[in-house]
N, C-alpha and C positions, 0 to 999 in steps of 0.2 A: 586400548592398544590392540587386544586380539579381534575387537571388531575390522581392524584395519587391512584392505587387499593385503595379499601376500606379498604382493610387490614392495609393498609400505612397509610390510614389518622384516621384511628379510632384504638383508644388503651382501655386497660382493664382501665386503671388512670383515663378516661375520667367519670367514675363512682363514686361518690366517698365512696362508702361500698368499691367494688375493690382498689381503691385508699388507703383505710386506711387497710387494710391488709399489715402485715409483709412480705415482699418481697420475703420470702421463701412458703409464704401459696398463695401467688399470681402464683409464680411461677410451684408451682403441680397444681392449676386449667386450668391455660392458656391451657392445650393440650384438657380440655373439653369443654372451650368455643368457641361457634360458631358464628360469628358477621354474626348477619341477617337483612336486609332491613325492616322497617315497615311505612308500608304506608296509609295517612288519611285514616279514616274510618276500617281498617284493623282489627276486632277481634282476640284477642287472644284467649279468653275461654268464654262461654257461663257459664252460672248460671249453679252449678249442672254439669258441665261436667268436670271429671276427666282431671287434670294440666300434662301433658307428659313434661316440661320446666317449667323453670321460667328464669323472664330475667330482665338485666341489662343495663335500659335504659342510652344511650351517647347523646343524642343529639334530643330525639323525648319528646315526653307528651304522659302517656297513664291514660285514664280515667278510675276510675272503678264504673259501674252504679247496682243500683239495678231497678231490672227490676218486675212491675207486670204482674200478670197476663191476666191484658187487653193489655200489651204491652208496658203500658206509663214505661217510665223511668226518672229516676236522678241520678246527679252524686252524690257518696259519699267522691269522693276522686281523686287526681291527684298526679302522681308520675314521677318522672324527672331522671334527671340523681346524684338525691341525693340516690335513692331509687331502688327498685325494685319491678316485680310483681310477685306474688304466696307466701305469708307469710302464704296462709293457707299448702303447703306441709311440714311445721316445727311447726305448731304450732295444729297438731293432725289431718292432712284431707289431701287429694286430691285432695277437690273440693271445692266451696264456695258459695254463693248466689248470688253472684254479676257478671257482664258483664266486662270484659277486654277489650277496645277499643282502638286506639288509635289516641288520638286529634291532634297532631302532627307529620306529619313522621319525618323520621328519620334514627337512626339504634339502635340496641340493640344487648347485646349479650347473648343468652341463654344457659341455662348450662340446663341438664337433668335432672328431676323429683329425681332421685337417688340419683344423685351423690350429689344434696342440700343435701338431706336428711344424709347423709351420714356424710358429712361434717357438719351441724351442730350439730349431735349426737357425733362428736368429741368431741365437748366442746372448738373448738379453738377461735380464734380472731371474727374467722368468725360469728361463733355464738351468739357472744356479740355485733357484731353487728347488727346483723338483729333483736336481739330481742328491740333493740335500736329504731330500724328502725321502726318495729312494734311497741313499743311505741307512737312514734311521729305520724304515720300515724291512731293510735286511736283515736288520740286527734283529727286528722284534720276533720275523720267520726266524732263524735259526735258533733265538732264544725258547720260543713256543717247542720247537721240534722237542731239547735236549726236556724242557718241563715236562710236557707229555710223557716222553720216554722215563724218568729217573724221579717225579717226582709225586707226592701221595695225591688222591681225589682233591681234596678239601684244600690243597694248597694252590692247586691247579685252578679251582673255582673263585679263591681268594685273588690269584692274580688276574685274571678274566674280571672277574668283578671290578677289582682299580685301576684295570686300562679301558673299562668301558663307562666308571664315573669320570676320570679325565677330560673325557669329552662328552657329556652330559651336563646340561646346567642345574641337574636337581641329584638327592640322592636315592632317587628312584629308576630301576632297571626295570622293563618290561621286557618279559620271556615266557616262553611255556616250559615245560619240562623238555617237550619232542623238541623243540629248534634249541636248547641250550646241550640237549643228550647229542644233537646234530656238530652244535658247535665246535663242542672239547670230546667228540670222537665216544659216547658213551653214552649208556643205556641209560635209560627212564631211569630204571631203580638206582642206579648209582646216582645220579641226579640228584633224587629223592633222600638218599641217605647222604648226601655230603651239603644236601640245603637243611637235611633235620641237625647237622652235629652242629654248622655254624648258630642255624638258630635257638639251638638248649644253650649253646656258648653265648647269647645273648647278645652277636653280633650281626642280626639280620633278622628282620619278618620276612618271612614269604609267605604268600597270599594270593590264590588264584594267578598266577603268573607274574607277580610282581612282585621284586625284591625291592623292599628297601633297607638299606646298610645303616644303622643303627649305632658300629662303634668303627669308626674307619680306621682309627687306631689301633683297633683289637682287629680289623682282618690287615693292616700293614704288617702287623705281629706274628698274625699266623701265616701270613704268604711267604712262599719262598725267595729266594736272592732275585727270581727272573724279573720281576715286577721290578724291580728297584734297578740293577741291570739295564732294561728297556727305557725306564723314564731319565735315566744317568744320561743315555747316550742319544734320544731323543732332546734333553735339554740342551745339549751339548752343539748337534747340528742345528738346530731349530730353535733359537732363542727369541721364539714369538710370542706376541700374544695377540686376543684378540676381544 
């Protein structure tokens, strides 16, 4: 199977907004979607820089960080293959304040800046989803905001961790220290000491940049309410699968 073009092994289903579209509105997008490669570290759009795509992550994680002005950043939100990125070209804008990265490669597939727009001033399926989509993906910013703000490292890492196996089909994360310290707004060293407490706790190897989760039940345990919170009301509007 992995010898197979990419075209052969990644499908529009593998999404599940695309998935949950009426088979007739799936099939007038497919001639504009484009399946494109994205690779760790890979930006898609910078703060403020006008969106020429949005896209339709299959199999990767793209982070979206808000960025200051001295350069530190955090994440405010993670988006998989339930979801997509650029809610701000339908919902009044081009551009947005926050950094498109992406945590995970992968592949996605991007449709043009337009042809969204376009499509969701239909009014069809499509439209009712993303606004869906965009629902759930508010909740998860302002749930990140209040986590960051109030609650410990390690809890913070634990929820990060099971909103980015959700959308992962293995229980393996690949990170480094610098882009995960990038992520959740925090240094190297605190990185390092809240990947050593989970793993003496015997819920995680990490290993040259890559976590794998070990007892998913023991970091559901140790993470905070926000994780649970987030996937509550993500199930809630979006009762997909794919």
């Amino acid at each position: 199977m992995n010898n197979l073009p990419a075209t052969e092994q990644h499908r529009p289903q593998q999404n599940a907004l695309l998935a949950a579209l009426p088979a007739a509105d799936c099939e007038r997008l497919v001639a504009d979607l484009e399946l494109v490669p994205l690779a760790l570290g890979q930006v898609l759009y910078e703060a403020g820089q006008t969106m020429s795509h949005a896209y339709f992550p299959l199999d990767c994680i793209v982070s979206l960080l808000y960025v200051m002005k001295s350069g530190d950043s955090a994440e405010i939100a993670v988006v998989g293959n339930e979801g997509m990125i650029g809610i701000a070209l339908f919902m009044g804008g081009d551009s947005t304040m926050s950094r498109a990265i992406v945590q995970n490669a992968g592949h996605a597939y991007r449709l043009k800046a337009q042809v969204l727009k376009d499509e969701f001033h239909a009014g069809g399926a499509l439209s009712r989803l993303l606004l869906m989509f965009a629902s759930a993906l508010i909740t998860q910013m302002v749930q990140t905001a209040a986590c960051n703000r109030h609650h410990p490292i390690d809890q913070q890492l634990c929820r990060w961790m099971l909103l980015s196996l959700d959308r992962l089909p293995s229980e393996k994360i690949t990170m480094t220290d610098k882009l995960l310290g990038n992520m959740l707004g925090l240094s190297v060293e605190d990185v390092s000491f809240a990947t050593g407490a989970l793993e003496t706790a015997g819920l995680i190897h990490y290993d040259d940049g890559e976590i794998t989760v070990l007892d998913r039940a023991g970091v559901e345990e140790r993470s905070c309410e926000c994780y649970a919170v987030v996937k509550k009301e993500s199930d809630r509007l979006m009762p997909l699968s794919v």
